[in-house]
C-alpha positions as CSV (number, residue, x, y, z in Angstrom):
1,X,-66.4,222.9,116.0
2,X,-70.2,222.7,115.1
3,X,-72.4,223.0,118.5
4,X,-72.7,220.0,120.5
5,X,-75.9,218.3,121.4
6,X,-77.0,218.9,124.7
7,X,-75.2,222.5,124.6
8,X,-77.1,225.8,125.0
9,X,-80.4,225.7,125.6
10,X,-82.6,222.8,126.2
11,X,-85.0,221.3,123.6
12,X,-88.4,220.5,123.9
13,X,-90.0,217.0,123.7
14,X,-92.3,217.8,120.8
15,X,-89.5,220.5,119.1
16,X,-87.0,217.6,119.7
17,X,-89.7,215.1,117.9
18,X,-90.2,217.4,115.0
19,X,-86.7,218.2,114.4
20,X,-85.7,214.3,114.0
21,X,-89.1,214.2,111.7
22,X,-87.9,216.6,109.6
23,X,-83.8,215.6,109.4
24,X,-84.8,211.8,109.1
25,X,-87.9,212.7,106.2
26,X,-85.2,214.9,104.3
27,X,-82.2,212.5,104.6
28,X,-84.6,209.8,103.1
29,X,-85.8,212.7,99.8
30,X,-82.2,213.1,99.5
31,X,-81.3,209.7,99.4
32,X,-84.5,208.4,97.4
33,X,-84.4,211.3,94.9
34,X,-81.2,213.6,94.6
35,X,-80.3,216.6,96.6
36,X,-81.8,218.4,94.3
37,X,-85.2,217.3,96.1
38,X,-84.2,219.0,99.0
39,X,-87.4,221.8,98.9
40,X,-88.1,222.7,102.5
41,X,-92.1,222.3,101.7
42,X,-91.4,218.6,100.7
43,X,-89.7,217.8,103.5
44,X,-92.6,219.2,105.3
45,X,-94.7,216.9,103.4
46,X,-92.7,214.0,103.9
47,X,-91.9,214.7,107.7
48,X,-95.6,215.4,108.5
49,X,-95.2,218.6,110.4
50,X,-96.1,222.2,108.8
51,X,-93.8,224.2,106.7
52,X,-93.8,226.9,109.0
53,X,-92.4,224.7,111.6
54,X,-89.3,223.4,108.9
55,X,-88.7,227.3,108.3
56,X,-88.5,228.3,111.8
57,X,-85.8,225.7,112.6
58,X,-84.1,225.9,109.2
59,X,-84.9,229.0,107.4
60,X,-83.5,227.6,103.7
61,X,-82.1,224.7,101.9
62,X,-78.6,225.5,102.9
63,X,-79.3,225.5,106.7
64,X,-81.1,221.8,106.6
65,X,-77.9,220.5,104.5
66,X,-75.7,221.6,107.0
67,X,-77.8,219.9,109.7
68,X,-78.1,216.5,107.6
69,X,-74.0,216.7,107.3
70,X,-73.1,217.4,111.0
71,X,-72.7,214.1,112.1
72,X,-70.7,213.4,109.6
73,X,-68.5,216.9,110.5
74,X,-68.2,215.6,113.9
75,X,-67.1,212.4,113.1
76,X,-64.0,214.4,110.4
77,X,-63.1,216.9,113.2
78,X,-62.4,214.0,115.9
79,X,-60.5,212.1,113.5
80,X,-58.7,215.0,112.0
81,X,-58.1,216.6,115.8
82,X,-57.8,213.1,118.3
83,X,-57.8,210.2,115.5
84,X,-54.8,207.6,114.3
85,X,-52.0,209.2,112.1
86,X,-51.4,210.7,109.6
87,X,-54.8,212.3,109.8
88,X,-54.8,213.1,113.7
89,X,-51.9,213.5,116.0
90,X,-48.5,211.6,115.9
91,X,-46.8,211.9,112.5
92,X,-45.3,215.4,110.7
93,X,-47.3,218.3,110.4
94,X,-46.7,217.7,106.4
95,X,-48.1,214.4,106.3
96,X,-50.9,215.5,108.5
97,X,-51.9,218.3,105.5
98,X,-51.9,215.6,103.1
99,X,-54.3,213.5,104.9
100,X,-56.4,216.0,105.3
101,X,-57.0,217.3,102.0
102,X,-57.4,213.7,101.0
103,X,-59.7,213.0,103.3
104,X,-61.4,216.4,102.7
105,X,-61.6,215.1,99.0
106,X,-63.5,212.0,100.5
107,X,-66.2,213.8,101.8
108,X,-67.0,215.8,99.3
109,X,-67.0,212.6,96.7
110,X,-69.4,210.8,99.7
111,X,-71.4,214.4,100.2
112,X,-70.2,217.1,97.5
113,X,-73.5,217.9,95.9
114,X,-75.1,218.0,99.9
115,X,-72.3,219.7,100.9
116,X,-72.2,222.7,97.6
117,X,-76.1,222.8,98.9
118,X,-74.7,223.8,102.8
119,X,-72.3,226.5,101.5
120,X,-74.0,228.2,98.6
121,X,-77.3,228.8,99.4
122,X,-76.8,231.4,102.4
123,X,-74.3,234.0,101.0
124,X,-70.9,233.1,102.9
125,X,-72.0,230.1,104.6
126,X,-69.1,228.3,103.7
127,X,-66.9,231.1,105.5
128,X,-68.9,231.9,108.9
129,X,-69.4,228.1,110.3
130,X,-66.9,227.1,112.8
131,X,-66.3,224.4,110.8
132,X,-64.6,226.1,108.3
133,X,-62.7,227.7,110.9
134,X,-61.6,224.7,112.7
135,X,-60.5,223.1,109.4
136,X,-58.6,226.5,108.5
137,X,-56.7,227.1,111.4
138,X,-55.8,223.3,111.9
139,X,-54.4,223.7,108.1
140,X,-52.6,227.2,109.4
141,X,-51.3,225.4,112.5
142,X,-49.4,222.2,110.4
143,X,-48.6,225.0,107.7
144,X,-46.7,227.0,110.4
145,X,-45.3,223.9,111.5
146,X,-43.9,222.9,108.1
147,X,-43.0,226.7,107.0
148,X,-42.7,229.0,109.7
149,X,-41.9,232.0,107.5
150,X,-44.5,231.0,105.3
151,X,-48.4,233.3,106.1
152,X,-49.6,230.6,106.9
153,X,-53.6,231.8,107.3
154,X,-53.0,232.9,103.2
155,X,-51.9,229.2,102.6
156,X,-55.0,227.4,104.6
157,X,-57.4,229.5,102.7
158,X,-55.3,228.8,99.0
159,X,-55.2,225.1,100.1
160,X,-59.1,225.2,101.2
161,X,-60.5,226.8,98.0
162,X,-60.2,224.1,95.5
163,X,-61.8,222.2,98.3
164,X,-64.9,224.2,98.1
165,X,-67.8,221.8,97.1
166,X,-69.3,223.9,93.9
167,X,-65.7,223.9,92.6
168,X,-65.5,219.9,93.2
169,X,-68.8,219.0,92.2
170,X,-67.6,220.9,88.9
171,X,-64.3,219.1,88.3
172,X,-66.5,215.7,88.9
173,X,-68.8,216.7,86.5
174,X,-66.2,217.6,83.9
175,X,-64.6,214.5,84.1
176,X,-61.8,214.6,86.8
177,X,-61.3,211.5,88.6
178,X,-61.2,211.5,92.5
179,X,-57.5,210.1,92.0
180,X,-56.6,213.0,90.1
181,X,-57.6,215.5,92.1
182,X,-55.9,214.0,95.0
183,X,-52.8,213.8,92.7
184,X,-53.7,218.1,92.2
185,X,-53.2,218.7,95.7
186,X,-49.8,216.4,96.1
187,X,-48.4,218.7,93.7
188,X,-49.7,221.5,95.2
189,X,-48.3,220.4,98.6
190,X,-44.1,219.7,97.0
């Protein structure tokens, strides 16, 4: 799970201050003009603070997405890990999968572009969160649920490739519909 406020060390006032400067002036370039807008010395601009002080916080574009999407993340992992059926607990592990790959779909049409930003820009961002982790091994968990002889950890990672942003943002932009690309992973999951 991505860290929890109020873990680790405390936060100073003014670090605290310039921190919600900075997320709250990018969210609003990213909102007004495109991710693509998403240079750390315009958020500097737009946040007031120096660029030095964006860098030290966030050293590139790929570290400020991810800290524009984790509310968002937090809000998928407790309703993928304590939520209502068939995404959280309470109905078959096989159901579950499906859920989650359709709601993993979701995000990515709400935040793909933001999201392709997060995991491409540091070489194997995508793989060394914890919240590629957490989603993996809740996908190996149902797997070995449904298919106990099945590797399940090979299965998680085949299900949660076509699920990588870049490659969504691609089939988007080439004309697959979000409905067909749920239907994609229905027939991968028969």
């Amino acid at each position: 799970m991505l860290p929890i406020s109020g873990s680790g060390p405390t936060e100073r006032a003014d670090a605290a201050r310039n921190r919600q400067k900075i997320l709250r002036a990018a969210a609003k370039l990213v909102a007004t003009r495109g991710v693509e807008s998403l240079a750390l010395d315009e958020v500097a601009a737009a946040a007031g603070v120096g660029v030095g002080t964006v860098y030290r916080r966030y050293p590139d574009r790929g570290a400020l997405a991810h800290a524009l999407l984790e509310e968002n993340e937090r809000e998928f992992q407790a309703a993928f890990i304590g939520g209502p059926p068939p995404l959280g607990p309470g109905a078959p592990a096989s159901e579950r999968i499906r859920a989650f790959v359709h709601a993993f779909v979701d995000r990515l049409e709400d935040q793909g572009k933001l999201l392709m930003v997060a995991e491409t820009e540091t070489p194997m961002a995508r793989f060394v969160t914890g919240a590629y982790r957490l989603h993996h091994n809740h996908l190996a968990m149902l797997i070995a649920e449904v298919e106990p002889d099945v590797d399940a950890d090979f299965r998680a990672d085949a299900l949660m490739a076509p699920l990588a942003a870049a490659q969504y943002v691609h089939q988007r932009e080439n004309g697959m519909s979000v409905d067909r690309i749920k239907a994609g992973f229905d027939q991968l999951l028969s």
